[in-house]
N, C-alpha and C positions, 0 to 999 in steps of 0.2 A: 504494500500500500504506500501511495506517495502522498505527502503531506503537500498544505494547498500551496505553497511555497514552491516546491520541488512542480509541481502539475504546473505551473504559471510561466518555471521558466522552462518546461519542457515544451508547452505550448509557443510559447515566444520563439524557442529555437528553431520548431517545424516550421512554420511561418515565415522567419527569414530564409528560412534555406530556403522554401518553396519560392520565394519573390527571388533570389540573389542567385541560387545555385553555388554559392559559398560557403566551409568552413564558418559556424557561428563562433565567434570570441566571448568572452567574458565583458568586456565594456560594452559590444554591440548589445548585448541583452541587459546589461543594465539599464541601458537605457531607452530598452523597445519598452523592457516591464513597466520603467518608470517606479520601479523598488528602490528603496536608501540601502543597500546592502551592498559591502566593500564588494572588491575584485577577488578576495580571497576567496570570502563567502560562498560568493557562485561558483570559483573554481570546486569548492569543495563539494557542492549540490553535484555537478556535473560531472565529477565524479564518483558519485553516489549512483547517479543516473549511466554512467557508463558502467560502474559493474551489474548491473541491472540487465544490461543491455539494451537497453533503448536510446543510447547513443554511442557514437566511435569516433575516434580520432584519427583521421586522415594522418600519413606518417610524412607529408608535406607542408602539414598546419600545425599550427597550436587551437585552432577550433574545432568546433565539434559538428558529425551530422548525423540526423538521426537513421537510424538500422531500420529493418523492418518490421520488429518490436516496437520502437517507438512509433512510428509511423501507425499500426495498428490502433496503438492508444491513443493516440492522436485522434483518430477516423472514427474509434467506439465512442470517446468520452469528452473530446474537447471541441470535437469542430463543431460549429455555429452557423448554418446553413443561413442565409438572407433568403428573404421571399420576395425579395424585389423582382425586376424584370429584368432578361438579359443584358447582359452590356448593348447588345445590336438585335434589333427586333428579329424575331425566328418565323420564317416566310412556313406559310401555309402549305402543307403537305397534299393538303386535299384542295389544291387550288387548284384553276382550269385546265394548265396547262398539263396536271399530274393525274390521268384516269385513276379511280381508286378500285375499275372492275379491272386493270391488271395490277394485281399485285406484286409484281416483280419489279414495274416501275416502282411502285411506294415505294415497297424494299427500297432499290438503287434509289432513289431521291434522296431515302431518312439515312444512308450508311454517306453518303457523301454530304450530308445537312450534316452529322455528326462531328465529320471530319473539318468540314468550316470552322464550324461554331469553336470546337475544342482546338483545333492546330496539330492535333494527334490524327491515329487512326479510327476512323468509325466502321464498325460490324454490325451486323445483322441477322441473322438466322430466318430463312427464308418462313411462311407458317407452311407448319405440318400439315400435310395431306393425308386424309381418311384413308387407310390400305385396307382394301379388298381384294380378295384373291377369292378366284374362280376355282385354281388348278395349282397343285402343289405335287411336286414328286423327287426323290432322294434320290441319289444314285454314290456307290461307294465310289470312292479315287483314292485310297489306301489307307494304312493303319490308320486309323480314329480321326481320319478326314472323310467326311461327307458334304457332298455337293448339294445344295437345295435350290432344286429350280421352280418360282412363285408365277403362276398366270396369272393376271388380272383380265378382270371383266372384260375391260377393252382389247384386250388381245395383248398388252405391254406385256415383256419377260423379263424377269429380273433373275440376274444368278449369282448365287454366294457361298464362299466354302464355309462349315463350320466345321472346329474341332472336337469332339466328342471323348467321353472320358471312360470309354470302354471301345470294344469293335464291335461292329453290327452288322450282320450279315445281308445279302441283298432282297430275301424274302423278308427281314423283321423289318425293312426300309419301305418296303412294298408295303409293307403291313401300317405301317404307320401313315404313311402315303394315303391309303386306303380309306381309311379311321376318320384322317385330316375332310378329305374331300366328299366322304357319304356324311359326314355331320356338321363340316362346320363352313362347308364352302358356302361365298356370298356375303359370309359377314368380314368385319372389320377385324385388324389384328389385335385390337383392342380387347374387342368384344370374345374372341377366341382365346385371351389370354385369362377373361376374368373367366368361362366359361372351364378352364381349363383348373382354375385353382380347386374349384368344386369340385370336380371331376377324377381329379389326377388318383385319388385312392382307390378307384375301379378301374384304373390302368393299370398293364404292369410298368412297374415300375423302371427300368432302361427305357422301353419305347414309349412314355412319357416326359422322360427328359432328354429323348432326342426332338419329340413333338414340340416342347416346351423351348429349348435352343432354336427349334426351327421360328416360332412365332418371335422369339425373339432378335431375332434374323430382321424378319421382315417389318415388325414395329422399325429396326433401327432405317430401313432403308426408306421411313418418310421421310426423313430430310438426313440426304449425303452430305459430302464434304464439297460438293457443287452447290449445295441449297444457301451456302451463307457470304453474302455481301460484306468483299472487304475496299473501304476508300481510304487513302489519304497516305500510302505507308509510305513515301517518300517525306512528308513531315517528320518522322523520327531523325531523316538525314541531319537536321536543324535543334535536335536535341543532345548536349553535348555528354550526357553521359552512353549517347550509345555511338557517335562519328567518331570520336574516340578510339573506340576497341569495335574494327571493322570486321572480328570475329565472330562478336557478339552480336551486331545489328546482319549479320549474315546468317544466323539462327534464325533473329527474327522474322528476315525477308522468306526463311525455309517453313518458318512457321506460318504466315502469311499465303506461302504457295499450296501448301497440302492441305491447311484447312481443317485437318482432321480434330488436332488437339482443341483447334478454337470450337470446333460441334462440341465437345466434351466439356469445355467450358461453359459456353452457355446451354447446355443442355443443363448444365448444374446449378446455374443461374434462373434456368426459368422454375424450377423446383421452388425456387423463395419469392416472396414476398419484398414487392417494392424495390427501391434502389439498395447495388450489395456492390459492397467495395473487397474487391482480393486484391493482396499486394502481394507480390513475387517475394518468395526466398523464405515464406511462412507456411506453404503447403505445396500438394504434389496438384493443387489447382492450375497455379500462376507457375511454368515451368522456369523461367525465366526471371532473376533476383531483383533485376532493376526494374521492372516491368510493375505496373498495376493495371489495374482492368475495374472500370465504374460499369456497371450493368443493372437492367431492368428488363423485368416480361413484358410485352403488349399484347392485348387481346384482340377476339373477334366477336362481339353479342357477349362479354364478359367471361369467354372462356378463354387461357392464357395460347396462343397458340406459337410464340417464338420469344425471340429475345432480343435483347438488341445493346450498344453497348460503347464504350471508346477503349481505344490501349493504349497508354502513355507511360513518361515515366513516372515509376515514384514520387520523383518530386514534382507535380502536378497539383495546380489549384483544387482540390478536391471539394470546393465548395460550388463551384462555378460547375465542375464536372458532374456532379450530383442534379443539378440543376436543369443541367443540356441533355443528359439523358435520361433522366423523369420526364420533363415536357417534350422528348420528342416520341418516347413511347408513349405517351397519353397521345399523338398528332396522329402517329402513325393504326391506334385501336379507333379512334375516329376513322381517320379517312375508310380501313380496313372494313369497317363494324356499315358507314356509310356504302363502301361500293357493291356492297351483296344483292 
């Protein structure tokens, strides 16, 4: 626990660093606090506060910046969002020029709106598509890989290996094949998945949890690593903790290309409620240390159906950021919720 002293100047020091992107001193924070306490004083907080870990000392300063520890506490318990209006008014998503019956324009509009408004990158996660499947059939391709191939209605085929944690022969495949499409063909994967929890005790139990990996298959293939809108990543070029170490912004630009890890992300994102701040180098969320990620769900008729979000760094105005992606997924469940 930090006493209200030690929270005042830990607050003071995210702040500078977030405006400066320098090393905080000990006189700079005396006199953001506007506290009467020597230079010793604070030296000695801030040393308190770095074995704590929510602060480090750069081994080219005598100031300090905060870790992803501090940063955290920062984001739970100090920051002070303003309700004000943006610094630059935030142009209408469901204006004339942006149809709101294709959704992929919204999309692209709100993932490049994002990237404006912030100077970072803006994402999106395309909304999820209802999967229905006509026609399912397994086929082995070797030890504890099986291939699942999903019809839909419309004639689309989707094909996906899963790994299985036994071998199953190609009559138990047939057989499950079988089971899948005399009962449950026509519905959604959704709907096969809750039907399937009931269920699962009057199956046997291997060719249930190959049925079960199979739905889970095809739940994931609503939205691929295609379905999500990335703008603005040449903005990081202009952020100096990442032009810098042209290693690291080359992860990111890797991370940017595949797409994958960011579905996982905000697939974890639309799970919560309202705006949710992950900072890199505090979970296996944010793979990336200098990185943070401000995100929120948007809906359609009040059901959450993607996400949406900016990537910047760490040291990023997170009040401002908080701000720009709450109102553009409230712009984006409007226009979404209007073009049906």
């Amino acid at each position: 626990m930090l006493d209200d002293r030690a929270k005042l100047l830990l607050k003071a020091l995210v702040e500078r660093y977030i405006a400066d992107g320098q090393p905080v001193g000990s006189r700079t924070l005396a006199k953001a606090t506007g506290m009467d306490l020597s230079p010793a004083t604070i030296r000695n907080v801030m040393s308190d506060l770095e074995e704590l870990g929510l602060i480090a000392s750069p081994h080219t300063s005598a100031g300090r910046i905060p870790t992803a520890r501090g940063y955290r506490l920062f984001v739970d318990t100090m920051l002070t969002v303003r309700r004000e209006s943006l610094m630059a008014p935030v142009p209408d998503i469901s204006a004339p020029n942006i149809d709101p019956s294709q959704p992929h324009r919204v999309i692209s509009h709100a993932a490049n709106l994002l990237s404006n408004l912030s100077q970072f990158v803006g994402v999106v996660m395309a909304p999820r598509r209802t999967s229905v499947f006509r026609h399912i059939e397994f086929l082995s391709l070797s030890e504890r890989r099986v291939l699942v191939i999903i019809v839909s209605p419309d004639g689309d085929v989707q094909n996906r290996i899963i790994h299985t944690q036994v071998n199953f022969t190609q009559s138990q495949l047939l057989e499950a094949a079988n089971f899948l499409n005399a009962h449950y063909a026509g519905l959604t994967m959704e709907a096969v998945r809750e039907r399937l929890k009931t269920e699962l005790d009057a199956l046997r139990g291997e060719i249930a949890e190959l049925m079960q990996a199979a739905v889970n298959i095809g739940a994931e293939t609503d939205t691929g690593p295609d379905e999500v809108v990335v703008a603005g990543e040449r903005n990081l070029l202009s952020v100096s903790e990442f032009s810098s170490d042209m290693g690291n912004l080359r992860r990111l630009f890797d991370l940017f290309e595949q797409k994958t890890q960011l579905v996982r992300l905000l697939d974890v994102s639309a799970q919560a409620d309202g705006v949710r701040i992950y900072i890199g180098g505090e979970s296996q969320v944010v793979p990336y240390e200098d990185l943070s990620v401000v995100t929120a769900p948007y809906e359609v008729d009040g059901q959450v159906v993607g996400t949406l979000g900016v990537i910047g760094p760490q040291r990023m105005p997170y009040d401002r950021m908080i701000q720009i992606v709450d109102v553009t997924a409230k712009l984006v469940s409007n226009a979404l919720s209007h073009g049906k």
